[in-house]
C-alpha positions in Angstrom: 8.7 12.9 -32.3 6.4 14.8 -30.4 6.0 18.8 -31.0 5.6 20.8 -28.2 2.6 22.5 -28.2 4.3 26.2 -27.0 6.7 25.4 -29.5 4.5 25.5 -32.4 2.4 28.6 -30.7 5.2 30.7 -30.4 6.4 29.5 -34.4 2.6 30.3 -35.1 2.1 33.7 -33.6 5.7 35.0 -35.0 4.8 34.2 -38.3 1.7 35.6 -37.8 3.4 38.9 -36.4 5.4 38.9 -39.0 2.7 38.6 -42.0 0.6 41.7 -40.5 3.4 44.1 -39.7 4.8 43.7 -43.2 1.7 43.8 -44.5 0.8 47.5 -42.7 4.7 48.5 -43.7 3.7 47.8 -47.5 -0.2 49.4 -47.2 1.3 52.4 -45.7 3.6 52.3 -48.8 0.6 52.1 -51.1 -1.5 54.4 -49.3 0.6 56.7 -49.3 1.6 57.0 -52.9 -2.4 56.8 -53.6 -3.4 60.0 -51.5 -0.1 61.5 -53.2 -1.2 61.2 -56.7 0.1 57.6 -57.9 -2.5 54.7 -57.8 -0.6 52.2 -59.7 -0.3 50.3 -55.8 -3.5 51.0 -55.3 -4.9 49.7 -58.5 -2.9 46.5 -57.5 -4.8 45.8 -54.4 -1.7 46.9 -52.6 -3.6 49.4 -49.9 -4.6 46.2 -47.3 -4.0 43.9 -44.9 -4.7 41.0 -46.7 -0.9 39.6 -46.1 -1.9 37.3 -49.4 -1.7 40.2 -51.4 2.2 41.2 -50.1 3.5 37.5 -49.5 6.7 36.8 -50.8 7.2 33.0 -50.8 11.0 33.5 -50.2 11.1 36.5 -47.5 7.1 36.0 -45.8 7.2 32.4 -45.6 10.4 30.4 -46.2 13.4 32.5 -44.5 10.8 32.7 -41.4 10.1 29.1 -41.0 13.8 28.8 -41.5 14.8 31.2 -39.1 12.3 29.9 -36.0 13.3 26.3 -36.5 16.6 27.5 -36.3 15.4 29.3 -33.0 16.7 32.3 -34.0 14.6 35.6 -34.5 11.9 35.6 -36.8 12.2 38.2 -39.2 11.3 38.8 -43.0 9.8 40.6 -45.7 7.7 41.1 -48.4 6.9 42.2 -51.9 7.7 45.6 -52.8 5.2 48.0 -53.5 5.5 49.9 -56.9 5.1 53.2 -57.0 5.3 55.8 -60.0 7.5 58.6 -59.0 6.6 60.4 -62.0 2.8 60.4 -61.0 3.2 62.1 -58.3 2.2 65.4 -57.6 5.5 66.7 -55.9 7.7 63.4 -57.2 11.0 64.5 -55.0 8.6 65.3 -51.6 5.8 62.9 -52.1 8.6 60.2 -52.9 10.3 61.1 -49.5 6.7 61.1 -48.3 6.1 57.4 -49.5 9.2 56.0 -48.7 9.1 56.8 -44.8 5.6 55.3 -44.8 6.3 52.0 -44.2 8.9 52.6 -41.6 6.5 55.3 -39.4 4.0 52.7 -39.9 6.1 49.9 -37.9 7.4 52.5 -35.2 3.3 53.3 -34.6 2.8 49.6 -34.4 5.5 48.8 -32.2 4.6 51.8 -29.9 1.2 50.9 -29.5 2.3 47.2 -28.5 4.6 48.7 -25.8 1.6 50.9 -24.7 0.1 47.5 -24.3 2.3 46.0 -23.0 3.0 48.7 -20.1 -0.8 48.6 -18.9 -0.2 44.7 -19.3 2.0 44.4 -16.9 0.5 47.1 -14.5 -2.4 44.8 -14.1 -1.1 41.8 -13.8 1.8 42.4 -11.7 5.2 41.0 -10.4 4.7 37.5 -12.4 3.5 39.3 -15.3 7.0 41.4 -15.4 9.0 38.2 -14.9 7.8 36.2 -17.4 8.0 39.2 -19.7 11.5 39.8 -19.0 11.7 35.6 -20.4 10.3 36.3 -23.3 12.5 38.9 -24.3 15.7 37.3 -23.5 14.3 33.9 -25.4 14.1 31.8 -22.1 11.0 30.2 -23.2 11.9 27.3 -21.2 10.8 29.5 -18.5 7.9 31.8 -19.6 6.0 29.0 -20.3 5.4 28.4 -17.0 3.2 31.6 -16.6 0.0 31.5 -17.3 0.1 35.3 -18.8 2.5 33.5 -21.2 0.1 33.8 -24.6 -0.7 37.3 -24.6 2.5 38.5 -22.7 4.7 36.5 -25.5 2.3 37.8 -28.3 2.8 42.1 -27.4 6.4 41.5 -26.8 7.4 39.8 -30.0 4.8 42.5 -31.4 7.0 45.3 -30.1 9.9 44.0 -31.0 9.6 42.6 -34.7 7.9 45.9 -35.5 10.8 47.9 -33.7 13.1 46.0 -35.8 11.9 45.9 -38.9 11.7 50.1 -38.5 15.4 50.0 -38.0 16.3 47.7 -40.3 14.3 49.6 -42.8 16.3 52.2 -42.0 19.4 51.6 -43.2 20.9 53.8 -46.0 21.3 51.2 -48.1 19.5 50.9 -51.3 16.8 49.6 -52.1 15.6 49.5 -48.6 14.0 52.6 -47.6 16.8 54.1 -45.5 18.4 54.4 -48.9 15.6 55.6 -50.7 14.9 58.2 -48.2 19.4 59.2 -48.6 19.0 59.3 -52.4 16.0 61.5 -51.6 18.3 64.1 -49.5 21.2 64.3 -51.5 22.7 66.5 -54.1 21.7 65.2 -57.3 24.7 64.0 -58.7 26.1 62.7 -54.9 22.7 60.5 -55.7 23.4 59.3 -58.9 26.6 58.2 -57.8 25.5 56.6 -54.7 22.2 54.6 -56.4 24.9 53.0 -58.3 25.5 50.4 -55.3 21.8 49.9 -55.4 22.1 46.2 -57.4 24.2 45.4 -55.0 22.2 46.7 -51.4 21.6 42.7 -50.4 24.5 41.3 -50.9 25.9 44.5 -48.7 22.8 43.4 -46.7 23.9 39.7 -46.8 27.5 40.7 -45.8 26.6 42.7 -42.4 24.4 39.6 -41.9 27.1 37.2 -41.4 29.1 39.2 -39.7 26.7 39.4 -36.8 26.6 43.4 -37.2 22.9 43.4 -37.8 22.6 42.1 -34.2 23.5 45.6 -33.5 20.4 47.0 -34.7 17.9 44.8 -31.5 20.3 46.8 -29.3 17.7 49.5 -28.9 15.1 47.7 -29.8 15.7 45.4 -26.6 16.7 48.4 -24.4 13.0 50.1 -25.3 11.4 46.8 -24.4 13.3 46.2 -21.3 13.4 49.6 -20.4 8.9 49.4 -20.1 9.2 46.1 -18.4 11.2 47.4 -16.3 9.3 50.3 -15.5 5.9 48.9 -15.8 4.3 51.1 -13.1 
């Protein structure tokens, strides 16, 4: 059997995508807690890119591959960063503070990609914005024709991992740092009570997963991307 060599690219630079942006998501984490009082991330080599040092075999590497053979989305994560709430100098605001980090960190990623990608496709034009509009609907088939395919596949898959993994992230559901960030905001004892689902945030996780409502959350994501291809200039 013989690969295709665009096949294995676009696998490659996914991956590759996906290793860096959680890798930022987690240093912002780390960072942030550092500058706010905590170090224990920091003292764990936790503030860099080094993606080695935020791998999870299961969510960085396995689901991944798993997912892009599959030839569905790439999408992952990785180790979470620890953070000592009772270091910090203002535990209930700096925690607020840390949480939305990683988050803010993707959306700047993912802006700066579409920035990109708009004076991309200024330059190169009407095949540029085609083959772009390809990418994003998965006709690779079709893209790969281009010869702005690399780069043009490589800022849109940057946008939009980044864009999802913000909203994804999002989600009041603990432990992910939506719910962090709604345990942060409530009433104290509203909080208590709604940690309690906490053990069971990925299996509620796993659930909306299989009932396709997750797909909900590229809705936006899409419409962003689509919306600067569209209007490239």
């Amino acid at each position: 059997m013989q690969l295709d060599p665009n096949f294995l690219f676009s696998g490659v630079v996914q991956i590759l995508i996906l290793l860096l942006a959680i890798s930022v998501h987690e240093s912002a984490h780390a960072w942030t807690a550092w500058r706010s009082g905590d170090s224990t991330a920091y003292d764990a080599g936790r503030v860099t890119l080094n993606p080695l040092r935020h791998i999870d075999p299961l969510g960085s590497l396995l689901l991944p591959a798993m997912l892009f053979v599959a030839g569905a989305p790439v999408f992952g994560w990785a180790k979470p960063t620890p953070v000592r709430v009772d270091k910090l100098r203002d535990p209930k605001r700096d925690h607020l503070l840390v949480t939305a980090a990683g988050p803010l960190s993707n959306v700047v990623l993912g802006l700066l990609a579409l920035v990109a990608l708009w004076v991309s496709l200024a330059v190169v034009g009407p095949d540029g914005r085609l083959t772009a509009q390809l990418i994003l609907f998965r006709d690779l088939a079709g893209a790969q024709q281009s010869v702005h395919f690399p780069w043009l596949f490589a800022l849109v898959h940057f946008a939009f991992l980044n864009g999802f993994l913000a909203v994804f992230n999002l989600l009041p559901i603990p432990p992910l740092d939506g719910g962090q960030i709604t345990l942060n905001l409530l009433p104290p004892d509203w909080a208590a009570k709604y940690a309690a689902i906490r053990p069971y945030g990925f299996i509620i996780v796993l659930g909306l997963a299989m009932i396709n409502a997750l797909a909900l959350l590229v809705v936006p994501v899409y419409a962003l991307i689509a919306f600067v291809i569209h209007f490239h200039g």
